[in-house]
C-alpha positions as CSV (number, residue, x, y, z in Angstrom):
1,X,-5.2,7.6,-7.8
2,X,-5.4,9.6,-4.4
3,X,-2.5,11.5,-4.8
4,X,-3.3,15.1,-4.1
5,X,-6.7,14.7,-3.8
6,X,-8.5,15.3,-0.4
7,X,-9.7,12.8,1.8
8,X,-13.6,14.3,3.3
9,X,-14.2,12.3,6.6
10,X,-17.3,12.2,8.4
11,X,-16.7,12.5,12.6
12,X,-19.6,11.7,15.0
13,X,-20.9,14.8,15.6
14,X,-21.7,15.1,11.7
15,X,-19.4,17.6,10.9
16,X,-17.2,17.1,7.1
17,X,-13.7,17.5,8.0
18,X,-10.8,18.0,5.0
19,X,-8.3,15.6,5.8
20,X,-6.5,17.6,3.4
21,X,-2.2,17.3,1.9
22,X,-1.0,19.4,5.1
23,X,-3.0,17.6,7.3
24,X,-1.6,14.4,6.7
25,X,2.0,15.8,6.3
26,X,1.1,16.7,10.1
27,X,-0.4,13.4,11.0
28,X,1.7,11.0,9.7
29,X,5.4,12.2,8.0
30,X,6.7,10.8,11.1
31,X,5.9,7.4,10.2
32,X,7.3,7.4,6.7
33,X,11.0,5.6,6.8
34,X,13.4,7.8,5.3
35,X,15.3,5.0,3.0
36,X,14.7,1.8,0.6
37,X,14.8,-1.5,2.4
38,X,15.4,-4.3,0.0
39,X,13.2,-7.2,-0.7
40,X,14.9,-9.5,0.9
41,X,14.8,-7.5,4.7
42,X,10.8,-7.2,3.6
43,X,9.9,-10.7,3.1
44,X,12.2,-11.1,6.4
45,X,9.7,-8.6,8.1
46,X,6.7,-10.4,6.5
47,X,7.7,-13.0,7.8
48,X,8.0,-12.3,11.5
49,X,4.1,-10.7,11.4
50,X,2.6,-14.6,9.8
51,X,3.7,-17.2,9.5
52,X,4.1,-17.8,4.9
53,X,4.4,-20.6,2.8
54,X,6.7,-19.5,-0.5
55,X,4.3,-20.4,-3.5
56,X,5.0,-19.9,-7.6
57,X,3.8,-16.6,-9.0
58,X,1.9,-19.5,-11.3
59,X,-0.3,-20.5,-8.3
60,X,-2.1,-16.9,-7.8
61,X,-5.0,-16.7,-9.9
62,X,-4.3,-16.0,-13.7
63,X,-6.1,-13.2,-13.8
64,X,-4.9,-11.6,-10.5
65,X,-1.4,-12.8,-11.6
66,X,-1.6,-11.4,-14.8
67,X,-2.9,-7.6,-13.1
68,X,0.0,-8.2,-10.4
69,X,2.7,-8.0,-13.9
70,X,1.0,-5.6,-15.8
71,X,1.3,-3.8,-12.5
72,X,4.5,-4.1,-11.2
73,X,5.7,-3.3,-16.0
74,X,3.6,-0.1,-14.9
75,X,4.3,1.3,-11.7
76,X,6.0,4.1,-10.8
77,X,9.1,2.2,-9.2
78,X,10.1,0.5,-12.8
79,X,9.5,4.2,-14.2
80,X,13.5,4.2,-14.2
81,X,14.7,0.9,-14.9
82,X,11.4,0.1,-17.3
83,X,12.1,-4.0,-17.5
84,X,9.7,-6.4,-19.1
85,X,8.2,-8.6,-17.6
86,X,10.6,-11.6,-18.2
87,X,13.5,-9.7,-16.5
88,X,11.5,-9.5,-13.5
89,X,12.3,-11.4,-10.2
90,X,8.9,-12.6,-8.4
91,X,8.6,-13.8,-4.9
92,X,5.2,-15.2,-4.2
93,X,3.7,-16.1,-0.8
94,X,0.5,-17.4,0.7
95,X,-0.4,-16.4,4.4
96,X,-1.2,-19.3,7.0
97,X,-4.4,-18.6,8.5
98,X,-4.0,-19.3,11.8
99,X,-3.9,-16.6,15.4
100,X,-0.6,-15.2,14.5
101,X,-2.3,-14.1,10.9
102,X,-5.8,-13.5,12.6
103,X,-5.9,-9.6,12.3
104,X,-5.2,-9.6,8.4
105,X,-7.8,-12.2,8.1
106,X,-10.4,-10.4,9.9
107,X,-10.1,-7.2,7.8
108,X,-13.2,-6.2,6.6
109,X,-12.3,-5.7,2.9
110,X,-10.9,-9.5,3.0
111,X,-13.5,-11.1,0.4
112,X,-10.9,-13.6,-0.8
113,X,-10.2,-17.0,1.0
114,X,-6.8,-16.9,0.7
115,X,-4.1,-13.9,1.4
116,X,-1.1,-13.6,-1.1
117,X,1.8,-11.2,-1.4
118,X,4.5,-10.9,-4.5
119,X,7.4,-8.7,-4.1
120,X,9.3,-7.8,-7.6
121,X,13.6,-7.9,-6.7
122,X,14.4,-5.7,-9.0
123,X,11.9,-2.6,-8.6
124,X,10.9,-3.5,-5.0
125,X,7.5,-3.3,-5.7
126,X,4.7,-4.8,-3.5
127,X,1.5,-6.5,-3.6
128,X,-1.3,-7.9,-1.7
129,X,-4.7,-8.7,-1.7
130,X,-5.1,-7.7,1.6
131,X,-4.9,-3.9,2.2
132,X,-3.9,-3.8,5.7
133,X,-0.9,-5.7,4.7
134,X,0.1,-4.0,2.1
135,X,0.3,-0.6,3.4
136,X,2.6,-2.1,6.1
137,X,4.9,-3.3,3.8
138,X,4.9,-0.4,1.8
139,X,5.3,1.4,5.5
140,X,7.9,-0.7,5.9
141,X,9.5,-0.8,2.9
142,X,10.1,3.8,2.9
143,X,10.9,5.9,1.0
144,X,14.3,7.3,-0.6
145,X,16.2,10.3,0.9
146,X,15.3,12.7,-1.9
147,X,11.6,11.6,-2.3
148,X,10.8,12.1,1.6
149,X,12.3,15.9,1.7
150,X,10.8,16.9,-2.3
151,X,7.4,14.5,-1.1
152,X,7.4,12.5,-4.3
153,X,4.9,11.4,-5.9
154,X,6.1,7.8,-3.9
155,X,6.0,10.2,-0.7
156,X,2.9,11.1,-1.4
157,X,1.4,8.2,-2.7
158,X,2.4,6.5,0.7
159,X,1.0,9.1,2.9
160,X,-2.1,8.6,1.1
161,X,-2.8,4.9,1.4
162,X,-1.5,5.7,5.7
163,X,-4.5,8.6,5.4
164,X,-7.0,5.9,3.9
165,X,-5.8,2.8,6.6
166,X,-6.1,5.7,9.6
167,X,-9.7,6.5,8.4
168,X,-10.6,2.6,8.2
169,X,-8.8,2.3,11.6
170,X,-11.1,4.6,13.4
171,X,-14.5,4.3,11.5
172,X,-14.0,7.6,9.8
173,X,-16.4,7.3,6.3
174,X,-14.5,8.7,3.5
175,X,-15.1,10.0,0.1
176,X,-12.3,11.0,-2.4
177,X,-12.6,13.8,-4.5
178,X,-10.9,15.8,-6.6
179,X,-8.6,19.0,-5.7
180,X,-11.3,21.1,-8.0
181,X,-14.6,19.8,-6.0
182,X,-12.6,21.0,-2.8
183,X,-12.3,24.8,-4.0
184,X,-16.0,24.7,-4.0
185,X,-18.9,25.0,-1.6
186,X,-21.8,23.2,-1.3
């Protein structure tokens, strides 16, 4: 995980900067949404940025459906309501390649043919196999009240995957290390 741990990007002129936690409080807070939209305004929003065609959670892959459960069982945002699997509420989609869907397509860590995203009702949990798009959606989807002004582990977990998408953005090599390594010189 990236939480906490500091984000070293090279610039042009060679220099190692720390992109480290207060850094990207100051760089991107702002754009963290202070409260939970629900699944349904989310696929809504998906839906005005491609155009989707609503698929079975059967039709993704068994082995990436399979990760996508065991996920969504494990993630922080069923750390509360901690339902099984078979209580869970899957929406599954699979994005139209076409020029309204181009950008997503042309990301360079797109390997796979085909772009799918599940959201989980009950948890509001997202998924993608495209990064770009699901760091939007997690943009879009914010954060509660109370874990924007303690910066949760959600909090921080979003402003981490906004740090990592700002770095691809702009050509800014990365490494991730951990909080230890950062304490000491080379």
């Amino acid at each position: 995980m990236v939480i906490g741990y500091l984000l070293h990007s090279l610039v042009n002129r060679g220099e190692l900067i720390h992109m480290n936690y207060n850094e990207q409080i100051r760089m991107f807070k702002k754009k963290i949404s202070v409260g939970v939209k629900k699944t349904s305004e989310l696929i809504n929003i998906f839906k005005a940025k491609a155009d989707i065609k609503e698929i079975l959670l059967n039709d993704i892959p068994g082995y990436t459906k399979n990760s996508i459960i065991y996920n969504v069982k494990h993630s922080m945002l069923n750390e509360y309501l901690q339902l099984n699997p078979n209580e869970m509420i899957f929406f599954a989609f699979l994005m139209i390649k076409n020029q309204k869907s181009e950008k997503y397509f042309c990301d360079k860590y797109q390997f796979e043919k085909f772009i799918y995203v599940v959201f989980e009702e009950h948890t509001g949990y997202v998924w993608s196999n495209n990064n770009r798009l699901f760091v939007e959606l997690e943009l879009e989807r914010g954060v509660s009240q109370q874990e924007f002004y303690t910066e949760g582990i959600l909090f921080r977990s979003l402003l981490s995957h906004i740090a990592i998408l700002y770095c691809d953005d702009n050509n800014i090599p990365m490494t991730v290390t951990s909080p230890e390594q950062a304490f000491y010189k080379d």
